[in-house]
PDB file of N, CA, C and O in Angstrom:
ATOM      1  N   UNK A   1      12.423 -12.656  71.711  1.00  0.00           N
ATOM      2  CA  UNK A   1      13.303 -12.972  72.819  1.00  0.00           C
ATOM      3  C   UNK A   1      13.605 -14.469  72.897  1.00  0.00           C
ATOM      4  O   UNK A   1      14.691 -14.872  73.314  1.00  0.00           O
ATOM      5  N   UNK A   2      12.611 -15.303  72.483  1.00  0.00           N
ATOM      6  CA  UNK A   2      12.687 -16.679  72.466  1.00  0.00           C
ATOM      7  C   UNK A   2      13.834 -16.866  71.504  1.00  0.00           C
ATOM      8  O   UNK A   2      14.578 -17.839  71.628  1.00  0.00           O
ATOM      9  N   UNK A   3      13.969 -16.167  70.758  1.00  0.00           N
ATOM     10  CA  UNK A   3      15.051 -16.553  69.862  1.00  0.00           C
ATOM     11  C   UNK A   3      16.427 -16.884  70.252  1.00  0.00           C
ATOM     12  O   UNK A   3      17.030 -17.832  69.749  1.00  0.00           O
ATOM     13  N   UNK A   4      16.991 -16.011  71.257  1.00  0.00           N
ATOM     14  CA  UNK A   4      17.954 -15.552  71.651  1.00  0.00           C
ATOM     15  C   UNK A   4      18.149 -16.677  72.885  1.00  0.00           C
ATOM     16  O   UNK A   4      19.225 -16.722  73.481  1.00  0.00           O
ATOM     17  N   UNK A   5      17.414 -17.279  73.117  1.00  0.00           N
ATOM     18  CA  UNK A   5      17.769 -18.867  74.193  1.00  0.00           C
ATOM     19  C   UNK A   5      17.906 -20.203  73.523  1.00  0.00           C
ATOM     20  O   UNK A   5      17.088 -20.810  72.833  1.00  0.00           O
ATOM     21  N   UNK A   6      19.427 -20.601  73.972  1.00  0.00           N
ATOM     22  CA  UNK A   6      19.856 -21.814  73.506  1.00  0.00           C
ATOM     23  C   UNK A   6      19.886 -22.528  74.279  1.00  0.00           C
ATOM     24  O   UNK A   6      20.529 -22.236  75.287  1.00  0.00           O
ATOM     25  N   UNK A   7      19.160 -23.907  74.195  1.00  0.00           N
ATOM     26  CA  UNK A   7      18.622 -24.868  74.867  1.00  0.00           C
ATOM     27  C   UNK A   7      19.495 -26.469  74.456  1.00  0.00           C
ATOM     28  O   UNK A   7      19.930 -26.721  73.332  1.00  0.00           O
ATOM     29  N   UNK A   8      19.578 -27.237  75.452  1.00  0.00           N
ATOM     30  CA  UNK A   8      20.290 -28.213  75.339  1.00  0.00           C
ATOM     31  C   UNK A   8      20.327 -28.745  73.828  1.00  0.00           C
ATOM     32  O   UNK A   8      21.427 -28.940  73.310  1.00  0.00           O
ATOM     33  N   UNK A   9      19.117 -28.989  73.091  1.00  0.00           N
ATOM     34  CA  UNK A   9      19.026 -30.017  71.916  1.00  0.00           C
ATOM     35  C   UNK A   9      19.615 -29.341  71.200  1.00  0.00           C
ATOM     36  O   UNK A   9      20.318 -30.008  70.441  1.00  0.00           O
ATOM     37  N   UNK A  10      19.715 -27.778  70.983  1.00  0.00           N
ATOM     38  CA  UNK A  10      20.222 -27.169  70.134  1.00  0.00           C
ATOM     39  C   UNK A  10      22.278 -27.129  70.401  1.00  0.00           C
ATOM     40  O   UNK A  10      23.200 -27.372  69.622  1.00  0.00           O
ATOM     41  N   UNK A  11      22.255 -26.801  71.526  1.00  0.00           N
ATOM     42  CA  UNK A  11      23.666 -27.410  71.543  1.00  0.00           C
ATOM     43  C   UNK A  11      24.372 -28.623  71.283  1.00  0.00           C
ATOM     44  O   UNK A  11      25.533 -28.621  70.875  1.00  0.00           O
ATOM     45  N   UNK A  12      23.590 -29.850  71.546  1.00  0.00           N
ATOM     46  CA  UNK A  12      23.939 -31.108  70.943  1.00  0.00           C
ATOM     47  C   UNK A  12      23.990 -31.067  69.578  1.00  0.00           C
ATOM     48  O   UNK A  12      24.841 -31.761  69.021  1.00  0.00           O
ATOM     49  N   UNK A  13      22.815 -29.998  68.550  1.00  0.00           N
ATOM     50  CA  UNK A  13      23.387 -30.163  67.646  1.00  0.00           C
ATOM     51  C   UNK A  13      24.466 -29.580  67.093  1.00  0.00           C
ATOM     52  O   UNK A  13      25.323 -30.170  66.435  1.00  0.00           O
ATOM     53  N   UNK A  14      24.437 -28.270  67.382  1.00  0.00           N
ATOM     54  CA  UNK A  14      25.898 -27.847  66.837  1.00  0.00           C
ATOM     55  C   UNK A  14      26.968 -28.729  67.318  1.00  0.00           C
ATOM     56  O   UNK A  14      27.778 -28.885  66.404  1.00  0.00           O
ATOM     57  N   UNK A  15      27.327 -29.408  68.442  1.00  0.00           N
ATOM     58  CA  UNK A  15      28.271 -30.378  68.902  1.00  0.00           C
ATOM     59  C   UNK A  15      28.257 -31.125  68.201  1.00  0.00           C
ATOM     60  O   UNK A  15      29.453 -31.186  67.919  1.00  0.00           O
ATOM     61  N   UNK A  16      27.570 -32.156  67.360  1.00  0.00           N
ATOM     62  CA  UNK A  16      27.474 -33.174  66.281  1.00  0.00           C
ATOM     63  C   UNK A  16      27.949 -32.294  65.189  1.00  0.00           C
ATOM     64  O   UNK A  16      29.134 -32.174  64.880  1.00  0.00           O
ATOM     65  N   UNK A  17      27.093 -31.768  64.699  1.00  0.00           N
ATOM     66  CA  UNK A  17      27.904 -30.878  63.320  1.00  0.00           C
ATOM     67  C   UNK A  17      29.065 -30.475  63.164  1.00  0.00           C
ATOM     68  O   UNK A  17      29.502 -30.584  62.018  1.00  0.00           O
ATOM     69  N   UNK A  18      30.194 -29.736  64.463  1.00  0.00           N
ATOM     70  CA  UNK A  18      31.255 -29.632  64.602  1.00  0.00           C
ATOM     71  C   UNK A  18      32.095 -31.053  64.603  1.00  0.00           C
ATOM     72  O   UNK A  18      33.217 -31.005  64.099  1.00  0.00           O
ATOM     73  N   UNK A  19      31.664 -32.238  65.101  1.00  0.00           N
ATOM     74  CA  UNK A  19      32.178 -33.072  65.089  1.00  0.00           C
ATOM     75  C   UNK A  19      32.640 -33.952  63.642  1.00  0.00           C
ATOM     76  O   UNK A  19      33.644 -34.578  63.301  1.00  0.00           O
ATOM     77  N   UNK A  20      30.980 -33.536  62.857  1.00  0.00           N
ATOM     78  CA  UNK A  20      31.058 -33.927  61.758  1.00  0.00           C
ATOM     79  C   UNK A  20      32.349 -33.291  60.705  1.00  0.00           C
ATOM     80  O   UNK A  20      33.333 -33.765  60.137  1.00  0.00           O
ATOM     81  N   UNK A  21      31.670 -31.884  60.833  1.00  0.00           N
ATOM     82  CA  UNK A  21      33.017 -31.381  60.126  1.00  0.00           C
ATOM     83  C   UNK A  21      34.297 -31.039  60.535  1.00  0.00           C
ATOM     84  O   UNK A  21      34.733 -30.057  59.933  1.00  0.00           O
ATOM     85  N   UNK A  22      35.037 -31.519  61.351  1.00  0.00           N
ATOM     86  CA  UNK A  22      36.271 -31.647  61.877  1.00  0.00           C
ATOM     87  C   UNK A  22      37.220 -33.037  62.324  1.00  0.00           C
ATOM     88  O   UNK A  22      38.415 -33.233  62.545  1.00  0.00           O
ATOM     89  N   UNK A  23      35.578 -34.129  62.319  1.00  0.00           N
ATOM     90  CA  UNK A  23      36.623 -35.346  62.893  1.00  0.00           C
ATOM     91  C   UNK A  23      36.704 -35.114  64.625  1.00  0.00           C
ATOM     92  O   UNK A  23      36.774 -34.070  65.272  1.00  0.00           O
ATOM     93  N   UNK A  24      36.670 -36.252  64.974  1.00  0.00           N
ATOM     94  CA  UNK A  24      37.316 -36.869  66.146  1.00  0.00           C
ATOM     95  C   UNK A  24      39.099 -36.318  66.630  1.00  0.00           C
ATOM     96  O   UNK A  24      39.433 -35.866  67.726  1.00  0.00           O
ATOM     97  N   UNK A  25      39.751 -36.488  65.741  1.00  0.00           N
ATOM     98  CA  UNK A  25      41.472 -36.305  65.386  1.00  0.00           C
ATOM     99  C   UNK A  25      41.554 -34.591  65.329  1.00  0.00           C
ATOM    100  O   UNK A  25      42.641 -34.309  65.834  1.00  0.00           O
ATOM    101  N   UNK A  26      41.082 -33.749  65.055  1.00  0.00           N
ATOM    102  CA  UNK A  26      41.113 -32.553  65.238  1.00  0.00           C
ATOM    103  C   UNK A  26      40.550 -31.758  66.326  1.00  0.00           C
ATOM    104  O   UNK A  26      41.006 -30.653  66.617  1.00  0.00           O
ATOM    105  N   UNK A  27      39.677 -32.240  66.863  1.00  0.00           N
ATOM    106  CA  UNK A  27      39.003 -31.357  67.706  1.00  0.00           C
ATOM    107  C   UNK A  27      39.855 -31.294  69.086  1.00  0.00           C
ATOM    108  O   UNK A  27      39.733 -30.343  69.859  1.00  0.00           O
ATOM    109  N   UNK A  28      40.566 -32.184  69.286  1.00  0.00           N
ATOM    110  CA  UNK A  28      40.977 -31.693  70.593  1.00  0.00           C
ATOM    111  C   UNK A  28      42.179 -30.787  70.147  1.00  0.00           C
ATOM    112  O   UNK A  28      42.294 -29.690  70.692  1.00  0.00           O
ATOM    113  N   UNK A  29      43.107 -31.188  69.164  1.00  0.00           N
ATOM    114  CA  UNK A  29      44.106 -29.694  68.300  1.00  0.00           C
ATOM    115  C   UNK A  29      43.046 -28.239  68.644  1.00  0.00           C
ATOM    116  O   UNK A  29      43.316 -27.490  69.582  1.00  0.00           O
ATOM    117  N   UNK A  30      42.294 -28.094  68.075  1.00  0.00           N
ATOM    118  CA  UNK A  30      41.353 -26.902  67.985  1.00  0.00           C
ATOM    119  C   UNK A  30      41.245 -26.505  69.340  1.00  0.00           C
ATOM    120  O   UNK A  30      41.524 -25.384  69.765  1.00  0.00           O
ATOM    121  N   UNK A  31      40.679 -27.813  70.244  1.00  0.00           N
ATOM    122  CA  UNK A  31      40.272 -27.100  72.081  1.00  0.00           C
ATOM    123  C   UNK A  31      41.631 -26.628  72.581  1.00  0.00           C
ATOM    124  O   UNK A  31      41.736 -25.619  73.278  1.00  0.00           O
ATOM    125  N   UNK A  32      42.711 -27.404  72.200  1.00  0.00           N
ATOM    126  CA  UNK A  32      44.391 -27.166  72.933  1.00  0.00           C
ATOM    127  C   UNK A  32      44.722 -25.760  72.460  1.00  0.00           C
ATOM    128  O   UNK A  32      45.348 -25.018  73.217  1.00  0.00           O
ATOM    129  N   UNK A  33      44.285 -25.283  71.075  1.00  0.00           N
ATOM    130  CA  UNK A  33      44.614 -23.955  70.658  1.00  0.00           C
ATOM    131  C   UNK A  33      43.799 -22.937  71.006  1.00  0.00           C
ATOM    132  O   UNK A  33      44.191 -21.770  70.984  1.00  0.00           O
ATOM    133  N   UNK A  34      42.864 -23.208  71.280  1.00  0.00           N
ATOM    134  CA  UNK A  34      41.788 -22.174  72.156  1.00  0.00           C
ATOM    135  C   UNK A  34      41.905 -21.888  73.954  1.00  0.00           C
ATOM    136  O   UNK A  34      41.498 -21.011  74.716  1.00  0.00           O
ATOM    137  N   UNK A  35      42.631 -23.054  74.081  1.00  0.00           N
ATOM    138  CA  UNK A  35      42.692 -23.046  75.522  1.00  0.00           C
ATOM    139  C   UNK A  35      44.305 -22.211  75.774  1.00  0.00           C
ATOM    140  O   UNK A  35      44.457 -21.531  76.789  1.00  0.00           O
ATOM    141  N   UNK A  36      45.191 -22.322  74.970  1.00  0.00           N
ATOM    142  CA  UNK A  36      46.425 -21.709  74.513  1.00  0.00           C
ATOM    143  C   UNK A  36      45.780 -19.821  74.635  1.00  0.00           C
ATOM    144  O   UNK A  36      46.145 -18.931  75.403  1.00  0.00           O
ATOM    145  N   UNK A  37      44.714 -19.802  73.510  1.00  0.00           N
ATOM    146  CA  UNK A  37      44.171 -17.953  73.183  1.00  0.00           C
ATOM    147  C   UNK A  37      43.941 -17.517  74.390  1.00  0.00           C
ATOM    148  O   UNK A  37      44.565 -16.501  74.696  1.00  0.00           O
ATOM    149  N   UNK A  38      42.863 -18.204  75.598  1.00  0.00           N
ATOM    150  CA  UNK A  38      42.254 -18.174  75.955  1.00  0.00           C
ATOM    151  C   UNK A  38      42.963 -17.685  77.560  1.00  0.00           C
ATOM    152  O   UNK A  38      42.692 -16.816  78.388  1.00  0.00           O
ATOM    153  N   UNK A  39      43.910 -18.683  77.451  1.00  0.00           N
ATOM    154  CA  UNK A  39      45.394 -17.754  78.447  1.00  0.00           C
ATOM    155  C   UNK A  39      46.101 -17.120  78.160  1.00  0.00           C
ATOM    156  O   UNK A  39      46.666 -16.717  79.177  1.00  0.00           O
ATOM    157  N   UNK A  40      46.619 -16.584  77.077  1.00  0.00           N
ATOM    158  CA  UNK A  40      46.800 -15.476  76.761  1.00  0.00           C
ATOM    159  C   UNK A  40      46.112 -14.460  76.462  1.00  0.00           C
ATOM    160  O   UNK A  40      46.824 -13.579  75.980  1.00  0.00           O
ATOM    161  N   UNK A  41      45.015 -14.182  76.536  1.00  0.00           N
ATOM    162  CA  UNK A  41      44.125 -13.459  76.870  1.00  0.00           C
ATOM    163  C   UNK A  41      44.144 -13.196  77.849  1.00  0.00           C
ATOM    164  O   UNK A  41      44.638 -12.069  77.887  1.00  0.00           O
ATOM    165  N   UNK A  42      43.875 -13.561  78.930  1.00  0.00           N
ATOM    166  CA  UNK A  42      43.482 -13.285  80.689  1.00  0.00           C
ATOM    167  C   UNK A  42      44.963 -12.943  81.002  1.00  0.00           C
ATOM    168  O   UNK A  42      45.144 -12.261  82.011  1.00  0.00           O
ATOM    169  N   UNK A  43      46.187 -13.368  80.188  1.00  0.00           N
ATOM    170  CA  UNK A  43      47.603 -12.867  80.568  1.00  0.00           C
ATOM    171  C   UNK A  43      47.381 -11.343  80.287  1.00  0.00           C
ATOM    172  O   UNK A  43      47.632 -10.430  81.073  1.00  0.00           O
ATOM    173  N   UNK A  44      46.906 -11.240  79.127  1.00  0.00           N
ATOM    174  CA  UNK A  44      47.338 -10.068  78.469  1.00  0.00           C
ATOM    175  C   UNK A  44      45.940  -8.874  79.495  1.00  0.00           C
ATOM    176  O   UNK A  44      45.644  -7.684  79.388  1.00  0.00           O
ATOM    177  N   UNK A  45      45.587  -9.669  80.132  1.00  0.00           N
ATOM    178  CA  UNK A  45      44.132  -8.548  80.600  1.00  0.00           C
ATOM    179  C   UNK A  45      44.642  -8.298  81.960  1.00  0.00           C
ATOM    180  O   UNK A  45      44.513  -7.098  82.198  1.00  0.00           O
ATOM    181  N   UNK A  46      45.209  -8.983  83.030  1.00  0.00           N
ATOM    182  CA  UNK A  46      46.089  -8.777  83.849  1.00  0.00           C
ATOM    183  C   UNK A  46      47.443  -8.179  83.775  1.00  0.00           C
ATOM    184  O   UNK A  46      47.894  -7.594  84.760  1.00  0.00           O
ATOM    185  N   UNK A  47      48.211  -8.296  82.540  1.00  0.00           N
ATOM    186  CA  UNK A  47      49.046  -7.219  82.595  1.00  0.00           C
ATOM    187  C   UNK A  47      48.362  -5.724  82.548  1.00  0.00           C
ATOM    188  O   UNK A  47      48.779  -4.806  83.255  1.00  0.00           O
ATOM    189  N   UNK A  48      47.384  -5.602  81.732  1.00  0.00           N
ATOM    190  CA  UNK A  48      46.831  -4.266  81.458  1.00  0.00           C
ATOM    191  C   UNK A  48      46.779  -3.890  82.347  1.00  0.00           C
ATOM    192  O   UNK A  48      47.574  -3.017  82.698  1.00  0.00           O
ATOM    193  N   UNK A  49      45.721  -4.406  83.238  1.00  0.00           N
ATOM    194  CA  UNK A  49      45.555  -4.286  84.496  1.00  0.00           C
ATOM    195  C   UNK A  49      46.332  -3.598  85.818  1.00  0.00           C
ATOM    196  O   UNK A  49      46.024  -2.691  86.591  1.00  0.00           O
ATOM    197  N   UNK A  50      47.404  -4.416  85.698  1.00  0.00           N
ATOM    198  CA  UNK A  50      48.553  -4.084  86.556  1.00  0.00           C
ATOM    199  C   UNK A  50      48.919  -3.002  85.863  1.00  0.00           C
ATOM    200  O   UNK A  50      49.554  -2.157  86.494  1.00  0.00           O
ATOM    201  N   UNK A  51      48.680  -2.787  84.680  1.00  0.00           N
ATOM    202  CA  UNK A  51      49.508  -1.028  84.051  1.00  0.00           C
ATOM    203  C   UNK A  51      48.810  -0.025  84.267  1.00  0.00           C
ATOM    204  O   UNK A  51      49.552   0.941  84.443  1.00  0.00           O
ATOM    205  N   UNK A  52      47.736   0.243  84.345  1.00  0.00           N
ATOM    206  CA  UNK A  52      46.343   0.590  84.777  1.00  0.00           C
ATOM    207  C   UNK A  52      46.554   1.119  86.529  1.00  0.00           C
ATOM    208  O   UNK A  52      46.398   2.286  86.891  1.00  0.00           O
ATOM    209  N   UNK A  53      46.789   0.412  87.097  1.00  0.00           N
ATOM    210  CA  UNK A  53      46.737   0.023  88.518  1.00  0.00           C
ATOM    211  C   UNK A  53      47.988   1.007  88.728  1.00  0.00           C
ATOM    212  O   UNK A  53      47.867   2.156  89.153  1.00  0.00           O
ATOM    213  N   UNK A  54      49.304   0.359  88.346  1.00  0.00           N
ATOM    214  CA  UNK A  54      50.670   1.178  88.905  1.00  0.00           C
ATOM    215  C   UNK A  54      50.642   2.329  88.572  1.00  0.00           C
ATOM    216  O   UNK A  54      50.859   2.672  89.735  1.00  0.00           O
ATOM    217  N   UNK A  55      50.561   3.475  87.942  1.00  0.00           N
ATOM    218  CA  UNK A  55      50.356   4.796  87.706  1.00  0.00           C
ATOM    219  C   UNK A  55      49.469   5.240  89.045  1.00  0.00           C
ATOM    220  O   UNK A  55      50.005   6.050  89.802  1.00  0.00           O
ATOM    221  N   UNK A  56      48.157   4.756  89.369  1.00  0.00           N
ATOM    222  CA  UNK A  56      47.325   5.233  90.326  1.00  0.00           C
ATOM    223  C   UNK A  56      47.892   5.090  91.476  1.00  0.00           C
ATOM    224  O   UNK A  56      47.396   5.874  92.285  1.00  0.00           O
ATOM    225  N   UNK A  57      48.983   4.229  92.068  1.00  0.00           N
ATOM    226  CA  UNK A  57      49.354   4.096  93.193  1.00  0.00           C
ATOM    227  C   UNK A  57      50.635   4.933  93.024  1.00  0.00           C
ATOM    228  O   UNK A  57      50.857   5.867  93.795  1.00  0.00           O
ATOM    229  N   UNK A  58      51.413   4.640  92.109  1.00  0.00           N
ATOM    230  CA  UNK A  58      52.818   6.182  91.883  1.00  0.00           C
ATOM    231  C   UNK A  58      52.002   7.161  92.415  1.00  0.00           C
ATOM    232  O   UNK A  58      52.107   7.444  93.609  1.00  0.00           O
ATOM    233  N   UNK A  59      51.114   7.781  91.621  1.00  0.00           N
ATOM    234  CA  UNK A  59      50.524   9.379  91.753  1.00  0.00           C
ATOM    235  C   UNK A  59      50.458   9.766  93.220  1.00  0.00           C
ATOM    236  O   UNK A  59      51.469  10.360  93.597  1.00  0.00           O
ATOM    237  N   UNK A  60      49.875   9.650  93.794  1.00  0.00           N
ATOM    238  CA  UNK A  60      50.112  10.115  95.244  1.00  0.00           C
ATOM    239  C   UNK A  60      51.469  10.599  95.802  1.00  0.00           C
ATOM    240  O   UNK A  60      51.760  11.672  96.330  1.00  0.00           O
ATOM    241  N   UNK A  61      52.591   8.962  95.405  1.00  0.00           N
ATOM    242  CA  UNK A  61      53.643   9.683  96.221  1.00  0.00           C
ATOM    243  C   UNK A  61      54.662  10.659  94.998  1.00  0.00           C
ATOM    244  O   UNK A  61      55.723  11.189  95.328  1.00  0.00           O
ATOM    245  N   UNK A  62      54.114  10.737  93.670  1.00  0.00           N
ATOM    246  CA  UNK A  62      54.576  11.737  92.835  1.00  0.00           C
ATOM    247  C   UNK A  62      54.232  13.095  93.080  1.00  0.00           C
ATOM    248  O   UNK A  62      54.944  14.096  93.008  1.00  0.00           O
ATOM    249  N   UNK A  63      52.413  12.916  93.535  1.00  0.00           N
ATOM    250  CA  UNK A  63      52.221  14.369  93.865  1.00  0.00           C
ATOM    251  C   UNK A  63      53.048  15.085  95.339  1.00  0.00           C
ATOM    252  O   UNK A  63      53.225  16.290  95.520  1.00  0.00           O
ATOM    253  N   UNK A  64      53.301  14.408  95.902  1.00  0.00           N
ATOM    254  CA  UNK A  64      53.428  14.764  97.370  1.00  0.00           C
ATOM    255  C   UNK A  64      54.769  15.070  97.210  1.00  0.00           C
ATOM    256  O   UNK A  64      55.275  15.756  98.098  1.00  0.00           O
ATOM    257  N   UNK A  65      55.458  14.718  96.282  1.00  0.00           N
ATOM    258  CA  UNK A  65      57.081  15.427  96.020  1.00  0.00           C
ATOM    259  C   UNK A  65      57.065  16.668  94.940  1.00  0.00           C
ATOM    260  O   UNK A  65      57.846  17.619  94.969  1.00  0.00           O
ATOM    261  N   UNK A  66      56.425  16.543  94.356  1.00  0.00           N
ATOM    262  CA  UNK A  66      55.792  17.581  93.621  1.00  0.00           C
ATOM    263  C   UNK A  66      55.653  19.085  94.156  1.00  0.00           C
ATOM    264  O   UNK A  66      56.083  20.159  93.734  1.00  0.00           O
ATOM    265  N   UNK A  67      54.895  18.724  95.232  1.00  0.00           N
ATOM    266  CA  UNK A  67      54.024  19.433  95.849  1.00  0.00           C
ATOM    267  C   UNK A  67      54.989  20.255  97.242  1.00  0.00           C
ATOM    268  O   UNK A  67      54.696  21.352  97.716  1.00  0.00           O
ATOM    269  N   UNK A  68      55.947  19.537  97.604  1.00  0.00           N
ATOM    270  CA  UNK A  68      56.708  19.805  98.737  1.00  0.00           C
ATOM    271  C   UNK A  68      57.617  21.131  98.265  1.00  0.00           C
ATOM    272  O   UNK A  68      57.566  22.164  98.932  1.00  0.00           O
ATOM    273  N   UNK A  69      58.458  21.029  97.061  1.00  0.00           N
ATOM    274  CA  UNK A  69      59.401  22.054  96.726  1.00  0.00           C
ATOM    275  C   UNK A  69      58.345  23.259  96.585  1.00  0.00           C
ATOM    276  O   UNK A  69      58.774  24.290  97.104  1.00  0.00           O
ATOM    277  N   UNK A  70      57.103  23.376  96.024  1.00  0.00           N
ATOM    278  CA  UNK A  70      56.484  24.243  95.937  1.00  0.00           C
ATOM    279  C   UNK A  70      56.382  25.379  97.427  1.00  0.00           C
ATOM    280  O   UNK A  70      56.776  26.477  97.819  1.00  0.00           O
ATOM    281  N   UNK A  71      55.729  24.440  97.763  1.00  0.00           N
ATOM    282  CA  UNK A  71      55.764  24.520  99.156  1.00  0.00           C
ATOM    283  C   UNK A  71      56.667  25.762 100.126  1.00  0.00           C
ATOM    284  O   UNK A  71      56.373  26.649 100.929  1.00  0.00           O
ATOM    285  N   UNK A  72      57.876  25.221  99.515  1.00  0.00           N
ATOM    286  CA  UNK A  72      58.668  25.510 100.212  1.00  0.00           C
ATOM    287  C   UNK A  72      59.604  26.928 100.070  1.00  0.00           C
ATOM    288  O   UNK A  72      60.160  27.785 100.757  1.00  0.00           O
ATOM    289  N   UNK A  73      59.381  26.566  98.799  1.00  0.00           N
ATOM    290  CA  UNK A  73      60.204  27.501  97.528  1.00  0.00           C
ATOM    291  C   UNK A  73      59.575  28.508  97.497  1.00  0.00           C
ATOM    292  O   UNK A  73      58.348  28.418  97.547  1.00  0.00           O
ATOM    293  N   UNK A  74      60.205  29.801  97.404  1.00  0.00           N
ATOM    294  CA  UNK A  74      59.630  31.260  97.550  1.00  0.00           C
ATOM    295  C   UNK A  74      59.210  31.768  95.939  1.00  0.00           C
ATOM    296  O   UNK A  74      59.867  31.949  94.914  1.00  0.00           O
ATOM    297  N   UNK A  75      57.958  31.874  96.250  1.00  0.00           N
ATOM    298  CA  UNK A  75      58.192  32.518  95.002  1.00  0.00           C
ATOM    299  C   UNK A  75      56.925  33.503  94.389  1.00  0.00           C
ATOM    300  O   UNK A  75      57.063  34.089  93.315  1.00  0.00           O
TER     301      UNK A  75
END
């Protein structure tokens, strides 16, 4: 289980190592393009969302028209 906890020193180092192999001059390109994914992501999870969502609120007043001719209709 100890394994599985990452602790400050260990993040400083991967932060140095990334730095190393990318440069100063790239890394903020890299954060601007992640931060770019990163809203389009949460775009794309809120549209779902909302698609998800609108069907469940139609249904009710779909069933209830649905449901009325039956109703009514001899048969």
């Amino acid at each position: 289980m100890t394994l599985l906890m990452i602790g400050a020193p260990e993040i400083i180092i991967i932060l140095l190592i990334v730095l190393l192999l990318f440069g100063g001059k790239k890394i903020p390109e890299l954060m601007k393009g992640l931060g770019k994914g990163v809203k389009s992501f949460k775009q794309g999870m809120n549209e779902m969302e909302e698609e998800v969502k609108r069907p469940l609120e139609e249904q009710p007043s779909q069933s209830a028209s649905e449901e009325s001719p039956t109703k009514d209709g001899d048969e």
